[in-house]
C-alpha positions in Angstrom: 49.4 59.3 118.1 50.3 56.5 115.4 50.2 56.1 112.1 47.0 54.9 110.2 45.5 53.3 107.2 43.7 56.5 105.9 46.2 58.6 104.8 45.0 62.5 104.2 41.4 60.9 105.6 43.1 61.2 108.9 42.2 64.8 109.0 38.9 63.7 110.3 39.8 62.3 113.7 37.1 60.0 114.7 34.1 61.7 113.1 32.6 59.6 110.6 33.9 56.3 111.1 36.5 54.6 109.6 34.1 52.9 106.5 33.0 56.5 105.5 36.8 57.9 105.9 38.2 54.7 103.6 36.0 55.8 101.0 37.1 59.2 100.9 40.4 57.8 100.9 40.1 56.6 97.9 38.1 58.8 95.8 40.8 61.4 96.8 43.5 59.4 95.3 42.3 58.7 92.4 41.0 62.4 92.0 44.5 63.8 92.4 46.6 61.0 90.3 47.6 62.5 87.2 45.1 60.8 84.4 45.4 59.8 80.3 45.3 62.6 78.3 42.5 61.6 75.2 44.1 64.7 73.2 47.5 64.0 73.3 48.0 60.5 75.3 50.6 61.1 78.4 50.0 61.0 82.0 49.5 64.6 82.1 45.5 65.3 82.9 45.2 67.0 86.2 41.7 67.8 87.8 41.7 72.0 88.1 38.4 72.6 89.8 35.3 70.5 90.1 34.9 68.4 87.0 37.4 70.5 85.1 40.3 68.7 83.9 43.5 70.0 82.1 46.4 68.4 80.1 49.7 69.9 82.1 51.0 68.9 78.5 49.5 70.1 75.6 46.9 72.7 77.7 43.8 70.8 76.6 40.9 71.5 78.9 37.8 69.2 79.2 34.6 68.7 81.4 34.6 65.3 83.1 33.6 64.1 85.9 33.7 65.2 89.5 36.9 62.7 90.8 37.9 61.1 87.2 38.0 62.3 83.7 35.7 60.0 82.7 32.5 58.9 84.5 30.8 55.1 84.0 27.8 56.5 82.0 29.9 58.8 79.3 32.0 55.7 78.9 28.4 53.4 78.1 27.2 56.5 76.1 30.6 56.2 73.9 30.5 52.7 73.2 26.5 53.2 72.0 27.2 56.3 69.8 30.4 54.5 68.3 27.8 51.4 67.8 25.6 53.6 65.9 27.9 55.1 64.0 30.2 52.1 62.6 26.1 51.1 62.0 24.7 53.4 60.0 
């Protein structure tokens, strides 16, 4: 058996077809890359269980999102609510 493209997506053999297996590919590298810390700033954030995340660092502990810290809605809600506040 060769080598292939999917990496730890391999594990499915040839259930699911290769489109579906890429994009857990991905989402699984980028869930278990070690992330920003916001508390103290290194590459140190590590997801612990689903949508828990923890700074091997300086032991913060947050809720984020599912496969990244930070999901595309908080960031939008962020940017509004430090809009508002610089504001008002």
């Amino acid at each position: 058996m060769g080598k292939t493209k999917l990496g730890a997506a391999s594990r499915f053999g040839a259930r699911y077809g290769s489109p579906l297996k890429k994009i857990v590919k991905k989402i699984e590298e980028i869930q278990r890359k070690r992330q920003k810390c916001p508390q103290c700033g290194r590459k140190a954030l590590k997801r612990v269980s689903y949508a828990i995340w923890e700074c091997k660092k300086c032991g913060y502990k947050m809720a984020g999102g599912a496969y990244t810290p930070t999901t595309d809605v908080g960031e939008t809600v962020k940017k509004i609510t430090k809009k508002q506040v610089t504001e008002g």
